[in-house]
C-alpha positions in Angstrom: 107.7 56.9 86.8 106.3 57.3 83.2 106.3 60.9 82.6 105.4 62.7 79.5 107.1 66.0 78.6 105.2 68.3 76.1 108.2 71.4 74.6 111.7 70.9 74.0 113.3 74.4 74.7 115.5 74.5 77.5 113.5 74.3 80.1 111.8 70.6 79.1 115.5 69.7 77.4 117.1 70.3 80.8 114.1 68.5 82.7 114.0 65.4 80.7 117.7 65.6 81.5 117.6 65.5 85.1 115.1 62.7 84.9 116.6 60.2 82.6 119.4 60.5 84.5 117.2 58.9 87.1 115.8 55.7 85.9 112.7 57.3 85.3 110.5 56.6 81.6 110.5 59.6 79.7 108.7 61.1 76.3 109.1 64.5 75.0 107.0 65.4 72.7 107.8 68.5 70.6 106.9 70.4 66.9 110.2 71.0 66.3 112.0 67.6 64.8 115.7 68.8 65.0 115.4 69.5 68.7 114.0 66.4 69.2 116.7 64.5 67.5 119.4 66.7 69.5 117.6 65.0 72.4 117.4 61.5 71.6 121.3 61.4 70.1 122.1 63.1 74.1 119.7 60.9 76.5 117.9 57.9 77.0 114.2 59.0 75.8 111.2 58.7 73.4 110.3 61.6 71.2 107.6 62.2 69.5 106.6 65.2 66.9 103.4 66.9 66.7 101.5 69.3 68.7 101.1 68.2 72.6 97.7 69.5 72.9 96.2 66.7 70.6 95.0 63.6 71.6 96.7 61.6 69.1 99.9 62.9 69.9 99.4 62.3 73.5 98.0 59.4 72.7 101.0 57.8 71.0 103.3 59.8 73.9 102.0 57.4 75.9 99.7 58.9 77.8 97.1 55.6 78.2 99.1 55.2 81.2 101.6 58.1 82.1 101.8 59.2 85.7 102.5 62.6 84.8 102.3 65.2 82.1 104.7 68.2 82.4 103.3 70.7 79.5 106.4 73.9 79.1 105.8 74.6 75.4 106.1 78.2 74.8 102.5 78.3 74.1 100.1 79.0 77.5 97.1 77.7 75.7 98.7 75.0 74.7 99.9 73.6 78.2 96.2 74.6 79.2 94.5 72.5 76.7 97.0 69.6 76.9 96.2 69.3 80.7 92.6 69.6 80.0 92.8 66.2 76.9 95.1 65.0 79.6 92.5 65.0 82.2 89.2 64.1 80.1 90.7 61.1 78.0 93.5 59.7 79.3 93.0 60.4 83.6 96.7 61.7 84.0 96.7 61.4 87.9 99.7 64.5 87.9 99.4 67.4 85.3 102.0 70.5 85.7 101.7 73.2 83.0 103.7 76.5 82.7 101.6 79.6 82.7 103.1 82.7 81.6 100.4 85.0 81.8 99.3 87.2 84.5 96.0 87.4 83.0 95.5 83.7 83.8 96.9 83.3 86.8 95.2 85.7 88.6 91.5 84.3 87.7 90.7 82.2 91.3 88.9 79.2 90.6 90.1 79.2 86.8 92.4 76.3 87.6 90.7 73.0 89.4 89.1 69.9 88.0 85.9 71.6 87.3 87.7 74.6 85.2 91.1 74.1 83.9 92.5 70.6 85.6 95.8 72.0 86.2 97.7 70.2 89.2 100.5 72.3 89.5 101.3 75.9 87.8 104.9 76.6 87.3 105.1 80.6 86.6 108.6 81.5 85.8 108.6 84.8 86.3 107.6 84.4 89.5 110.1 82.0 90.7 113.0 84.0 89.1 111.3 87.4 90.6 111.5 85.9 93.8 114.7 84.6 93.1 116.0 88.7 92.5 114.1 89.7 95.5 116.1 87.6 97.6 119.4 88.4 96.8 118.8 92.0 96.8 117.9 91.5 100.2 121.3 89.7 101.3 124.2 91.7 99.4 127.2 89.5 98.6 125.1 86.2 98.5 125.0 84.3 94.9 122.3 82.5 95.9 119.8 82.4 98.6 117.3 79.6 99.1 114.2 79.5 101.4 113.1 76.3 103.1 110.2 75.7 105.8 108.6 79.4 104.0 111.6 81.2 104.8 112.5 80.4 108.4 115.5 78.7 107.3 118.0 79.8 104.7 120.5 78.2 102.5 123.1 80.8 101.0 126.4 80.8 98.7 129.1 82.9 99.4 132.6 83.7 97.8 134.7 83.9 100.9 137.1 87.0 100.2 140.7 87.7 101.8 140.4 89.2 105.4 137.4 86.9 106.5 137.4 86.2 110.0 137.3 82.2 109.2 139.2 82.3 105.8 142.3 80.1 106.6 140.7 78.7 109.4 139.5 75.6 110.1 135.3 75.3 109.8 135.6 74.3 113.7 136.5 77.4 115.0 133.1 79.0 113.5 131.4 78.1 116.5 133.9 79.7 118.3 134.0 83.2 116.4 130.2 82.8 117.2 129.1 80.9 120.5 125.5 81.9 119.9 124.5 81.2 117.0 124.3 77.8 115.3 124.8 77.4 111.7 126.0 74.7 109.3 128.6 74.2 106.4 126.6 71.9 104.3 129.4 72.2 100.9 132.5 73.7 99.7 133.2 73.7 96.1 136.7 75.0 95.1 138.0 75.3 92.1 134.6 74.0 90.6 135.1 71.1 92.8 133.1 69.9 96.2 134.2 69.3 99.1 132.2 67.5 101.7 132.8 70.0 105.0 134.4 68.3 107.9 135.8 70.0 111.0 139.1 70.3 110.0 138.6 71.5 106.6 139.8 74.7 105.9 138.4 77.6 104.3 140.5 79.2 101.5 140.0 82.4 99.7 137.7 82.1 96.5 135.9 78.9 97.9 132.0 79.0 97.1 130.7 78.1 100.4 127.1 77.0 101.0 126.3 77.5 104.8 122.2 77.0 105.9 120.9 78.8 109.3 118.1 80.5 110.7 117.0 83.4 108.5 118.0 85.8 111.4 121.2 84.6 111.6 122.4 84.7 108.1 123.8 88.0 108.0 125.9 87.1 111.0 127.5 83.6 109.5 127.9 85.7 105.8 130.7 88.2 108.1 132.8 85.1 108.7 132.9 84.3 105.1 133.4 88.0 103.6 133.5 91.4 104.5 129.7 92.2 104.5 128.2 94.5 101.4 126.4 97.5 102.5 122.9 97.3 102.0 121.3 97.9 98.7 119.6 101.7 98.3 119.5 102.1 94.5 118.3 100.2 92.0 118.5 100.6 88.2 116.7 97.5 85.7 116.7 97.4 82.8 113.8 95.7 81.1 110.0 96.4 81.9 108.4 93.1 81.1 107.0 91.0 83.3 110.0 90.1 85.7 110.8 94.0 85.5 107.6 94.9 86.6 107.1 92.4 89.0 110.1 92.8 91.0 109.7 96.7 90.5 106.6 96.3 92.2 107.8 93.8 95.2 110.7 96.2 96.1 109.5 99.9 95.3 108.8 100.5 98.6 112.0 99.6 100.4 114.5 100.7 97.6 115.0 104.0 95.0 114.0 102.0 91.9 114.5 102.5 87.9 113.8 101.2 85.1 115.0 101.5 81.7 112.3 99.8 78.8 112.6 100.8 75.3 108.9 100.6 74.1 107.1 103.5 74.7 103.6 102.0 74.8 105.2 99.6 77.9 106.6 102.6 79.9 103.5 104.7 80.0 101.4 101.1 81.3 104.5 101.3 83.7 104.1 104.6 85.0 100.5 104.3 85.4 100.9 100.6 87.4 103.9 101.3 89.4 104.1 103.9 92.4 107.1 105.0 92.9 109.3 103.2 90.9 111.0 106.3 88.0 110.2 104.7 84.3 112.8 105.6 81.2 112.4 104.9 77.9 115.5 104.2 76.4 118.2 101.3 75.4 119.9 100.3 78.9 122.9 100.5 76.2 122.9 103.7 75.6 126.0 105.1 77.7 124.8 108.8 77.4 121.3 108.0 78.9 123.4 105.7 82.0 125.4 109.0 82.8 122.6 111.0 82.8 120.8 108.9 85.3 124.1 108.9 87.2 124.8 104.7 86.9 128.0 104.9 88.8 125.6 105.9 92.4 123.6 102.6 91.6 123.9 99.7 94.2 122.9 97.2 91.6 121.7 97.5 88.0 119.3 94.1 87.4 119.3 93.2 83.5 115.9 91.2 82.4 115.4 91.7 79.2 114.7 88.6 76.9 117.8 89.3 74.7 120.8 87.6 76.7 123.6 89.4 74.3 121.5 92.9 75.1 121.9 92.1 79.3 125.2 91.0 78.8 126.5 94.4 77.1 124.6 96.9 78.7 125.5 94.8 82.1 129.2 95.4 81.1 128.5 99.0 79.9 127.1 99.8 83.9 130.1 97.9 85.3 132.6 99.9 83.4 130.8 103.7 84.2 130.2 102.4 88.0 127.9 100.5 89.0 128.6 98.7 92.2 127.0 95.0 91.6 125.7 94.0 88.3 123.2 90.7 87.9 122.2 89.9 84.3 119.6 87.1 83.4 121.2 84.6 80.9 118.5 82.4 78.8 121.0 80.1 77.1 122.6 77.8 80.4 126.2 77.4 78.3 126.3 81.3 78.8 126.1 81.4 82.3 129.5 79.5 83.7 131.6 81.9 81.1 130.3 85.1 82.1 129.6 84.9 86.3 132.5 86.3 88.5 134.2 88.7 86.0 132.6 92.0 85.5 129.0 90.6 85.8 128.5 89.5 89.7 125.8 87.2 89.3 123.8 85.5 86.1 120.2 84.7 86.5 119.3 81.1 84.3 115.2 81.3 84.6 115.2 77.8 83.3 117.3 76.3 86.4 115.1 78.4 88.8 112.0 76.8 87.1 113.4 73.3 86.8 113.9 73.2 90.7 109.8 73.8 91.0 109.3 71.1 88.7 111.4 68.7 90.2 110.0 69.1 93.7 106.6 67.6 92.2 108.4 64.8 90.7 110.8 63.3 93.0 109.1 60.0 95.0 108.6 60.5 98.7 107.5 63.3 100.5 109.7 66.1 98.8 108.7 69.6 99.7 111.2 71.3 97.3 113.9 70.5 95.1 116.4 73.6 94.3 119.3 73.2 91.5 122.8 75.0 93.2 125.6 75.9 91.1 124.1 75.8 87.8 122.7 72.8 88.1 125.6 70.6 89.6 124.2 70.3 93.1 120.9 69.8 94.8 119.2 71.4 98.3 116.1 69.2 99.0 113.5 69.6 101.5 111.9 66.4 102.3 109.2 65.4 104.8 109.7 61.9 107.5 107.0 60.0 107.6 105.7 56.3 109.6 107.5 55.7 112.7 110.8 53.6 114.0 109.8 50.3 112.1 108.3 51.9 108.8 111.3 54.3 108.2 114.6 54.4 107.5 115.4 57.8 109.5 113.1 58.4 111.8 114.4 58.1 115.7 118.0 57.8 114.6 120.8 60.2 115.3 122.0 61.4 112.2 125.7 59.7 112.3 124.1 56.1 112.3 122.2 57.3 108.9 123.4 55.7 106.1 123.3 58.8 103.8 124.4 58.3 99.9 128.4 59.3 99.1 128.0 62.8 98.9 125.0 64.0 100.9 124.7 66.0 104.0 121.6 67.1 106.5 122.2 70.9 106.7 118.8 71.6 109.3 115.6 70.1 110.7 112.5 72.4 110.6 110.6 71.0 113.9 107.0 72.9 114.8 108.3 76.5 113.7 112.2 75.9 115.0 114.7 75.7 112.8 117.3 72.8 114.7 121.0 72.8 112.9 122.0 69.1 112.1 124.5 67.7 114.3 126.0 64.2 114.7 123.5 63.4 117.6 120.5 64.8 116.2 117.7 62.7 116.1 115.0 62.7 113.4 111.7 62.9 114.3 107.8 62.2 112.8 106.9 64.9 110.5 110.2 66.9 110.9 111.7 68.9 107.8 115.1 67.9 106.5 117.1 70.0 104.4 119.7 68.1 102.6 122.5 68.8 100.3 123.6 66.7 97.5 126.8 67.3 95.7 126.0 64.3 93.3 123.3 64.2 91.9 123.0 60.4 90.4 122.2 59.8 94.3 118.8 61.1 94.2 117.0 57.9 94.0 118.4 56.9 97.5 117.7 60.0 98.8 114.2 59.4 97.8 114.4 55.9 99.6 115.4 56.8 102.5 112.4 58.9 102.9 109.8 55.9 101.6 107.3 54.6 104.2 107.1 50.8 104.5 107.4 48.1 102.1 108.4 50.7 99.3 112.0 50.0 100.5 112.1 46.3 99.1 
């Protein structure tokens, strides 16, 4: 696929590296000439300078006959206006552009073929605000993914000393629960994967990746850990836009704070919020933390933009007691050093976003695409299509599959019922299937195995 990339910060860096990685034909185009060349000495793309929103640029990007134009400069207008040149000159069939702006996104209509031609908008700090939400709402996960719009879940947990299944084998799981059916789909230990068999054994610290029925998550998480109480109080610190708009998802389930150091911002948040309690003030400040008694908070959320300002003020909360911090880390090299000391979990907004992008770019019919493990792994949800002659999956238990070296079918989502994958499962017309990837450079037979027809040869 000939794809054109317009911005390379971290978030069209990191995408143009997932998909060169992938045999696919790739040109970022960018203002800044060093990143560019920082690019082209790491990967196997074109580059070109200049602004991405002119048609000469996109013209010499390629654009004559790209399938797709991915526009994540830090610039709104810019992706806007690229996606419109896009459209008028050069009939780009796909064209994704981020949006930042609630402003923009909230205008119906704005964005079709008759308006803005905009394919696909990618908000970020929507997808990491959802990202929050979820956690919050399963304590003790480090990460929660939704497939099949929520009715099944994937989830990571640290399992702890004293779990029921710790030093067990993954067999007996259906035995500590007879009634509910759940799936080990990884196991990465010591950074490492393991592909789950029944004999493997859970040891303390392993990251485990489990998928099951929303319902039953909580139940498979007990084996794993010693469950975390639910969350009651809230502290983040940050009022922008994920601030606000997680402040204003959760307010009405949880005791919410937030801390925001511009004064003009904090009286737009008290006016927009309900019930969430707005202080103006440096989330660094240790005096203004013991005043609002940190140490009774369940979790204190940092979201600024400043990744050393969420880094200290997370470690200040942790230190005066603070239960559970999670700090959003812009720079991805941050995130692996700082996650599991003091600071629970880091937040990268550009691997939530990439895992959007990617859905829209894999072949086949890929719902969603979801990067695990900052970035290591992948959880796709793909869609079977044809019949028993056309496809490669369809009508065949899952053990006569020939899945690539380190892939695994976690769950089928089947007309509203989530089915855990099993040896003898048989795939099905139209079903969902969730599958894990510990290896990434096997994504283009993934992607095969889910073509139609002649698209095989």
């Amino acid at each position: 696929m000939k794809i054109i990339i317009l911005g390379a910060g971290q978030v069209g860096g990191t995408l143009a590296e997932h998909l060169a990685s992938e045999a696919n034909d790739i040109t970022v185009v960018d203002t800044d000439g060093e990143r560019l060349r920082d690019l082209g000495d790491r990967l196997d793309i074109r580059t070109v300078q200049g602004r991405g929103s002119l048609p000469t640029v996109l013209r010499q990007a390629g654009a004559d006959d790209a399938d797709m134009l991915v526009a994540v400069t830090n610039s709104d207008e810019t992706n806007m206006v690229a996606c419109q040149v896009a459209h008028t000159l050069f009939h780009t069939p796909t064209k994704i552009a981020r949006v930042r702006e609630a402003a923009y996104l909230t205008r119906a209509g704005l964005f079709d073929n008759d308006a803005i031609p905009v394919d696909v908008l990618i908000s970020p700090e929507q997808v990491v605000t959802n990202y929050i939400k979820r956690l919050i709402e399963h304590p003790g996960a480090l990460q929660v993914i939704d497939f099949a719009e929520g009715k099944a879940q994937l989830v990571a947990v640290k399992a702890y000393y004293g779990g029921p299944l710790v030093g067990h084998q993954l067999r007996q799981l259906r035995e500590h629960m007879p009634n509910v059916d759940t799936r080990v789909a990884a196991i990465f230990r010591r950074d490492r994967p393991l592909l789950p068999q029944g004999d493997t054994v859970i040891e303390a610290d392993d990251e485990v990746f489990f998928i099951a029925a929303k319902e039953n998550i909580r139940a498979v998480m007990s084996e794993m850990r010693r469950l975390d109480e639910s969350y009651k109080r809230i502290v983040i610190a940050g009022g922008g836009q994920i601030g606000e708009r997680l402040a204003e998802a959760i307010e009405s389930r949880y005791q919410v704070k937030i801390i925001e150091m511009n004064p003009a911002r904090c009286r737009y948040l008290s006016d927009t919020l309900d019930s969430t309690v707005v202080l103006q003030g440096s989330a660094s400040d240790r005096d203004l933390l013991l005043e609002e008694n940190i140490a009774d908070a369940d979790i204190f959320l940092a979201l600024t933009n400043d990744d050393e300002a969420n880094i200290m003020s997370s470690l200040l909360a942790k230190r005066l007691g603070a239960k559970k911090v999670m700090t959003i880390i812009n720079n991805p090299a941050y995130v692996d050093l700082i996650q599991g000391g003091d600071i629970d979990i880091a937040i990268s907004p550009q691997l939530a976003t990439i895992g959007t992008l990617l859905a829209h770019v894999r072949r086949g019919d890929i719902v969603s695409v979801h990067s695990l493990r900052r970035g290591a792994a992948e959880a796709i949800e793909a869609i079977a299509h044809g019949d028993m002659k056309s496809s490669k999956v369809i009508g065949k238990a899952i053990e006569n599959i020939a899945l690539p070296p380190g892939t695994t079918i976690g769950a089928i989502i089947r007309d509203e019922k989530v089915l855990i994958a099993h040896d003898d499962t048989v795939i099905e017309a139209g079903d969902h299937v969730i599958l894990f990837l510990v290896d990434k450079k096997h994504i283009r037979d993934v992607e095969k195995l889910f073509h139609v027809g002649l698209s095989f040869f």
